[in-house]
GUSEPA-682525 format. One record per residue: x, y, z of N, C-alpha, C in turn; residue in one letter. Coordinates in steps of 0.2 Angstrom, whole numbers, plus 5000, padded with zeros to 4 digits. Each point is the difference from the previous one (the first is absolute). Example, Ala and Ser with C-alpha at 12.3 -4.5 7.8 and 13.67 -1.06 7.14 Angstrom:
REM residues 2
n.east	n.north	n.up	ca.east	ca.north	ca.up	c.east	c.north	c.up	residuo
5066	4972	5039	4996	5006	5000	5004	5006	5000	A .
4998	5005	4996	5004	5006	5001	4996	5005	5003	S .
This chain:
REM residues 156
n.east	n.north	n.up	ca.east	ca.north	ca.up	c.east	c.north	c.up	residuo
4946	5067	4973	5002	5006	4997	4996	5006	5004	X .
5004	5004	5003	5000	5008	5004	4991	5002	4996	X .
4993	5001	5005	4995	5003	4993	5003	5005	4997	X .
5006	5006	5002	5000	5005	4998	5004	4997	4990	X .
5002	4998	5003	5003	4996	4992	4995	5000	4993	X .
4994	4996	5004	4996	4999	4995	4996	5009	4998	X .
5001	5004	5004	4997	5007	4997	5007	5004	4997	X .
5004	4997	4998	5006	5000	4996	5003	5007	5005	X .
5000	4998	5005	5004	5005	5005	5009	4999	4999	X .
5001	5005	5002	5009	4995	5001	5000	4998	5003	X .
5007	4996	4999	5001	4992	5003	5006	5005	5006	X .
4997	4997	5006	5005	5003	5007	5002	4994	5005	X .
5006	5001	5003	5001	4996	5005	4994	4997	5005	X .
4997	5004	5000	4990	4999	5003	4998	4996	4999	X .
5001	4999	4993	4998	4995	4994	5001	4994	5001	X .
5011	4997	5001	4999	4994	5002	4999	4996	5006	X .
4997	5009	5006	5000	4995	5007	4992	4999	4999	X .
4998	5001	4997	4990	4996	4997	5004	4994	5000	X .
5006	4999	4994	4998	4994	5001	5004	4994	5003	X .
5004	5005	5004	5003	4997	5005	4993	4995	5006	X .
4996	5004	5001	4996	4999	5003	4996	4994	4999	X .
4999	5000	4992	4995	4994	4998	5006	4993	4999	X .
5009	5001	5002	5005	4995	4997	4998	4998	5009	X .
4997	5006	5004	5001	4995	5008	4994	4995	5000	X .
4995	5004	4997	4993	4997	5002	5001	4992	4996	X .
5003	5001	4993	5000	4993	4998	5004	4996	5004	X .
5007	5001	5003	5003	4997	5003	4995	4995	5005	X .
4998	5003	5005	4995	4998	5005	4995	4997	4996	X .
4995	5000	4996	4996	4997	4997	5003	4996	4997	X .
5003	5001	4996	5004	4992	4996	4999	4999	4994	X .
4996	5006	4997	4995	5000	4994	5001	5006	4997	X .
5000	5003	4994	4999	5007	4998	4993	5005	5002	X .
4999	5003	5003	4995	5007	4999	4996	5001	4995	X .
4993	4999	5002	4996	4999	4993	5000	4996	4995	X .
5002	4992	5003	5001	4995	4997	4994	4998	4997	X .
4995	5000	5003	4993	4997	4999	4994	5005	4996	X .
5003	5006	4995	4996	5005	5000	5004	5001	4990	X .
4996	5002	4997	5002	5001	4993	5004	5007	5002	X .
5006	5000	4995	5006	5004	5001	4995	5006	4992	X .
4995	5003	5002	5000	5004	4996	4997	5008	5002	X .
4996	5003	4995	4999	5006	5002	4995	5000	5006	X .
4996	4996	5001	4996	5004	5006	5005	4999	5005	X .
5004	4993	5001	5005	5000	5006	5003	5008	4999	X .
5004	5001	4997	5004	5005	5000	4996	5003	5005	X .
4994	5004	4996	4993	5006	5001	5002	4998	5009	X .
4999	4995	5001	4999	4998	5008	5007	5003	5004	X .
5004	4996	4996	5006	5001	5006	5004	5007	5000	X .
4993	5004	4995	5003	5010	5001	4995	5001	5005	X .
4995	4996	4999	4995	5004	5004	5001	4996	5009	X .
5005	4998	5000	5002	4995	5006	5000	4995	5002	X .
5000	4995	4995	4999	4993	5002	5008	4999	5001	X .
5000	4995	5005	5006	4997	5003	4997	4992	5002	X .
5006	4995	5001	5000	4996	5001	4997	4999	5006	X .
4996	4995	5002	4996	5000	5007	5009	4997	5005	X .
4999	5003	5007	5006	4997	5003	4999	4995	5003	X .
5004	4994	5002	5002	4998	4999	5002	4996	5010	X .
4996	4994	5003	4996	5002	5007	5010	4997	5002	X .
5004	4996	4996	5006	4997	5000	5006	5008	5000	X .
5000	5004	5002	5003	5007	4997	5000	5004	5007	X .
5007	5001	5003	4999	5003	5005	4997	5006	5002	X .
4995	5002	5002	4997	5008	5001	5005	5005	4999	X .
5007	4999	5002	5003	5007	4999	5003	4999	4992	X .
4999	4992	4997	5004	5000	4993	4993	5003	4995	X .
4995	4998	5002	4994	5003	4996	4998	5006	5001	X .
5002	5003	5006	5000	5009	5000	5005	5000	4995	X .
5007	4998	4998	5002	5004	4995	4998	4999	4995	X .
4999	4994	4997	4998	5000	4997	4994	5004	4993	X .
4997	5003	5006	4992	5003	5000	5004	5007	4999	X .
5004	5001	5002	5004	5006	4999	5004	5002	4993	X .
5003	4992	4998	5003	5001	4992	4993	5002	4996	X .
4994	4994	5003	4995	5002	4994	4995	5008	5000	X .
5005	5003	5004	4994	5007	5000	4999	5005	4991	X .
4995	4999	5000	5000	5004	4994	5002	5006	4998	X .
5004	5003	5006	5004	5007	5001	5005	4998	4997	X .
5004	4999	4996	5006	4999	5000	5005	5004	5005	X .
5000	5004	5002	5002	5007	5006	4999	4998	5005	X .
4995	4993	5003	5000	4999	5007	5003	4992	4999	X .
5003	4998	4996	5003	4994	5000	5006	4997	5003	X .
5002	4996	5005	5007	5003	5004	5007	4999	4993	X .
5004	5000	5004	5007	5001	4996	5000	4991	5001	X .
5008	5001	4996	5002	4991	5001	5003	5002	5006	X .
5005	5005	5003	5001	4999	5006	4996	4999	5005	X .
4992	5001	5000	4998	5002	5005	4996	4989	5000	X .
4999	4999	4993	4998	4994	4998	5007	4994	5004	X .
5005	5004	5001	5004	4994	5003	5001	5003	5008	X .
4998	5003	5002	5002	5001	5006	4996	4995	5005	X .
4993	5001	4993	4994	4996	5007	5001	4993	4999	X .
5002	4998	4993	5005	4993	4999	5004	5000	5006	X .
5004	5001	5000	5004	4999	5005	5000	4999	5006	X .
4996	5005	5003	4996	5000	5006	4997	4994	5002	X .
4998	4997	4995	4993	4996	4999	5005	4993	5003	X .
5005	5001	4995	5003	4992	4999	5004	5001	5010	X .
5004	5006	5001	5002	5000	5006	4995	4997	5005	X .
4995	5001	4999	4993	4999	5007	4999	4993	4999	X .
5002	4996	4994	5000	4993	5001	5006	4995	5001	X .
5004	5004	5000	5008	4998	5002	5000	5000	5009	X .
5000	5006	5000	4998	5001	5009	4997	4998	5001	X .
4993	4996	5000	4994	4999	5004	5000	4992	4997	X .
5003	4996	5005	5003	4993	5001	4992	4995	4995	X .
4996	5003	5006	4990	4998	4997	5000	5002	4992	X .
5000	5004	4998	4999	5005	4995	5003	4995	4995	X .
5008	4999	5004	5004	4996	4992	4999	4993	5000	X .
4999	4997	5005	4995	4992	5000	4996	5002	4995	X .
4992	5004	5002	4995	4998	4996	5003	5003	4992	X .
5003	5006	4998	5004	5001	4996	5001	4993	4996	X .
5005	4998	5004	5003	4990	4993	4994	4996	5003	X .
4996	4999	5003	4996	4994	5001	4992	5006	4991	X .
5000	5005	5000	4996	5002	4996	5003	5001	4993	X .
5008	5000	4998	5002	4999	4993	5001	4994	4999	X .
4999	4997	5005	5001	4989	4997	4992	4999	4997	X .
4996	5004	5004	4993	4996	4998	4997	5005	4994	X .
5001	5005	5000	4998	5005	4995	5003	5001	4993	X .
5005	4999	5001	5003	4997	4991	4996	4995	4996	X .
4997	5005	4992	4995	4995	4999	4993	4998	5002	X .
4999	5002	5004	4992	4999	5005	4996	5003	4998	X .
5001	5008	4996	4994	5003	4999	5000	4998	4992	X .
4994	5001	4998	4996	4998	4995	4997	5006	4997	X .
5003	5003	4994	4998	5004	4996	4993	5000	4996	X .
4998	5004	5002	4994	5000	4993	5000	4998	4992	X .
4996	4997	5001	4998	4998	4989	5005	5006	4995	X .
5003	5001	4999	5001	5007	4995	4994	4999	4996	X .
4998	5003	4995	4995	5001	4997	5004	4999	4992	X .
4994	4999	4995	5004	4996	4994	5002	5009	4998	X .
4998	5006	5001	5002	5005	4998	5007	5005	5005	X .
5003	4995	5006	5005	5002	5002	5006	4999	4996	X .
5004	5006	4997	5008	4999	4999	5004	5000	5005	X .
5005	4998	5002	5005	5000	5007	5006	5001	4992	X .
5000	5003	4995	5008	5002	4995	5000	5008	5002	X .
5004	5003	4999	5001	5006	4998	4996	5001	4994	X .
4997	5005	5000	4998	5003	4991	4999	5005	5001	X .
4998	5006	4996	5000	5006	4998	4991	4999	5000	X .
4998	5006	5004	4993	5001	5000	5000	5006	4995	X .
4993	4998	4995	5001	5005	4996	4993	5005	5001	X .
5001	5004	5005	4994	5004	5000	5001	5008	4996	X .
4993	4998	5000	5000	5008	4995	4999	5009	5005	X .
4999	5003	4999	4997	5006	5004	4993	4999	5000	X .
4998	4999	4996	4992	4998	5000	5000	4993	5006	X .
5004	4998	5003	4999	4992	5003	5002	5004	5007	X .
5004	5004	5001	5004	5004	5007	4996	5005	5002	X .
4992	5004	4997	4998	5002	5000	4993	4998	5003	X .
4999	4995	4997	4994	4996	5004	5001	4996	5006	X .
5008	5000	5004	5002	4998	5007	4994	5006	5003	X .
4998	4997	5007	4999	5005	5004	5003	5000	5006	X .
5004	5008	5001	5007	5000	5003	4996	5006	5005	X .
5001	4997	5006	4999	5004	5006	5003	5005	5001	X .
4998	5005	5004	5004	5005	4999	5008	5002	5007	X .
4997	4995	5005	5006	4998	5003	5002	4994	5001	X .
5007	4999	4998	5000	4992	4999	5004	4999	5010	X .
4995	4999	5002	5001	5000	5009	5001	4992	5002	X .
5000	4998	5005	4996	4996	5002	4996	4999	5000	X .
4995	5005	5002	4993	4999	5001	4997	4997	4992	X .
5003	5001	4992	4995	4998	4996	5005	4993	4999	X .
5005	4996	5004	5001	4993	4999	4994	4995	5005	X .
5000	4996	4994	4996	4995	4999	5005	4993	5005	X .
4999	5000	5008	5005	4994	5000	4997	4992	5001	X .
4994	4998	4997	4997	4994	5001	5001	4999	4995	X .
């Protein structure tokens, strides 16, 4: 969920390319996003104040620049889906052309399906949907930076 969400901001396109962002990171990882951490109010507190999933050493450089781009805390600096599919695309052509590239490409999805090994969930993670029920007094004791930049993400 977009942090802006959790300060009950509107809900905007910006919104879902957050989490477009965390559907690539899992993809690559193979695991959900703060799988190993209690799904409760300090996490929230964190991931306003910038916590992000650490990246990911399996994740191309140019796919984790984007990435790092859906998770910007600006919702205004976050690309578009077009812009989310151009670098796709780009990405997938440089491994189609580059005879090397698409070798190691199938020799790295045969051996990496399954291989990576997710962390313990914790007994206090949900992976269901449900309705967080915070108060104003609970959205009030986040501490919310006053630019949601790059510079206050947390990417380790």
């Amino acid at each position: 969920m977009a942090p802006e969400l959790f300060l009950l901001q509107k809900y905007t396109k910006a919104s879902d390319i957050y989490s477009v962002g965390m559907l690539m990171w899992e993809i690559f990882g193979g695991f959900p996003p703060f799988n190993d951490i209690p799904h409760d109010l300090s996490t929230i507190s964190n991931i306003i104040s910038g916590l992000r999933p650490p990246m990911l050493s399996e994740i191309p450089n140019e796919i984790q620049s984007l990435i790092k781009r859906c998770w910007n805390g600006d919702p205004s600096k976050r690309p578009t889906i077009e812009e989310i599919l151009d670098v796709i695309k780009y990405q997938y052509r440089q491994i189609l052309e580059n005879e090397e590239l698409s070798i190691a490409y199938d020799n790295e999805k045969k051996t990496y399906s399954g291989s990576r090994k997710a962390n313990k969930p914790t007994n206090q993670t949900y992976h269901t949907s449900r309705i967080l029920s915070l108060s104003e007094k609970d959205i009030n004791k986040f501490v919310i930076p006053e630019d949601f930049d790059d510079e206050n993400v947390d990417w380790e």
